[in-house]
C-alpha positions as CSV (number, residue, x, y, z in Angstrom):
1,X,99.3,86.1,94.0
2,X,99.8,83.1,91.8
3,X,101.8,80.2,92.9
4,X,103.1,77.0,91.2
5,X,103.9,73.7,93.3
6,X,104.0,70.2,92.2
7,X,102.4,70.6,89.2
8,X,99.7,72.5,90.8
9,X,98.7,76.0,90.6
10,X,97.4,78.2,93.4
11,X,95.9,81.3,93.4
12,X,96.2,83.4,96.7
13,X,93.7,86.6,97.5
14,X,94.0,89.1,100.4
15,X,90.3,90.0,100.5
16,X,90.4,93.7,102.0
17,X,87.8,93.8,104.9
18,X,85.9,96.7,103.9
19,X,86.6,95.7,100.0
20,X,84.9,92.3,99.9
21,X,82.4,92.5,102.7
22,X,83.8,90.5,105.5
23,X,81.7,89.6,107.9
24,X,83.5,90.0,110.9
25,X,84.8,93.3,110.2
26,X,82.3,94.8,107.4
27,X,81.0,98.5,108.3
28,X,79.0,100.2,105.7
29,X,79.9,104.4,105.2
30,X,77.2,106.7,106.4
31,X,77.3,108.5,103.4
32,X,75.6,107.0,100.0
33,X,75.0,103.6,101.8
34,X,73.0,102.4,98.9
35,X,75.9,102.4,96.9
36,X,78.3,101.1,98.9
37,X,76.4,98.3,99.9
38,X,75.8,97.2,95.9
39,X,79.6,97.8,95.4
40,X,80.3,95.7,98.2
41,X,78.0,92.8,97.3
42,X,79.2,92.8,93.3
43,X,82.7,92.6,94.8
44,X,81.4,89.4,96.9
45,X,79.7,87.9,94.0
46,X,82.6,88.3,91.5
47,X,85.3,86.7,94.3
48,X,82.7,83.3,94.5
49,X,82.7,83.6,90.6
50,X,86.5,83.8,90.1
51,X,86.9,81.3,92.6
52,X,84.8,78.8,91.2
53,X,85.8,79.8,87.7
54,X,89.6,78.8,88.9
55,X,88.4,75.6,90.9
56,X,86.7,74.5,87.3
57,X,90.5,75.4,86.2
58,X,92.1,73.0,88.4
59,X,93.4,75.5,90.5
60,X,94.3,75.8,94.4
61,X,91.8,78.9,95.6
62,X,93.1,80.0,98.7
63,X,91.4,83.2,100.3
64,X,92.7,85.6,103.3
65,X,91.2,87.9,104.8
66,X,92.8,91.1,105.7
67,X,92.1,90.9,109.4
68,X,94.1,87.9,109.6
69,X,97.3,89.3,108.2
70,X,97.3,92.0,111.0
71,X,96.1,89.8,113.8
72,X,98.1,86.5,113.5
73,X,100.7,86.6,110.8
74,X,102.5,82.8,111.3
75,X,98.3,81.4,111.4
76,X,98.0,82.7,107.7
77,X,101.2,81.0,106.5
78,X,100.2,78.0,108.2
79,X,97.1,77.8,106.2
80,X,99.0,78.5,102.5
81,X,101.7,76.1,103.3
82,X,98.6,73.4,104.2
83,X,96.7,74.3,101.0
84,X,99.9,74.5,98.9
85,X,101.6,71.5,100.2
């Protein structure tokens, strides 16, 4: 998601957990690990390259794990509305 504020632009990811390797959640398939695993960690390289490509940019990079949308809701919005503020 892509948000303007204040002359400011912010970008917004919802990471899934199994997508972008979280750490708290990440579980690896039993079947063709190997390639999971490299899928996984290009997916983890390319989110600290976008986000550092954006930061360069003078962009906002805000990040959200999937987990957190399910668990605590109001806690996620609290932290956009802190970073976009």
């Amino acid at each position: 998601m892509v948000f303007w504020s204040r002359s400011t632009w912010s970008g917004v990811f919802v990471d899934g957990c199994f997508w972008h390797g979280c750490k708290r959640c990440k579980t690896v398939p039993k079947q063709n690990q190997k390639f999971w695993k490299e899928k996984i960690e290009r997916n983890m390289l390319r989110d600290k390259e976008v986000g550092r490509e954006l930061r360069k940019e003078g962009w906002h990079v805000v990040r959200v794990w999937e987990h957190e949308l399910k668990k605590d809701f109001s806690r996620v919005e609290k932290k956009l509305r802190s970073k976009m503020d």
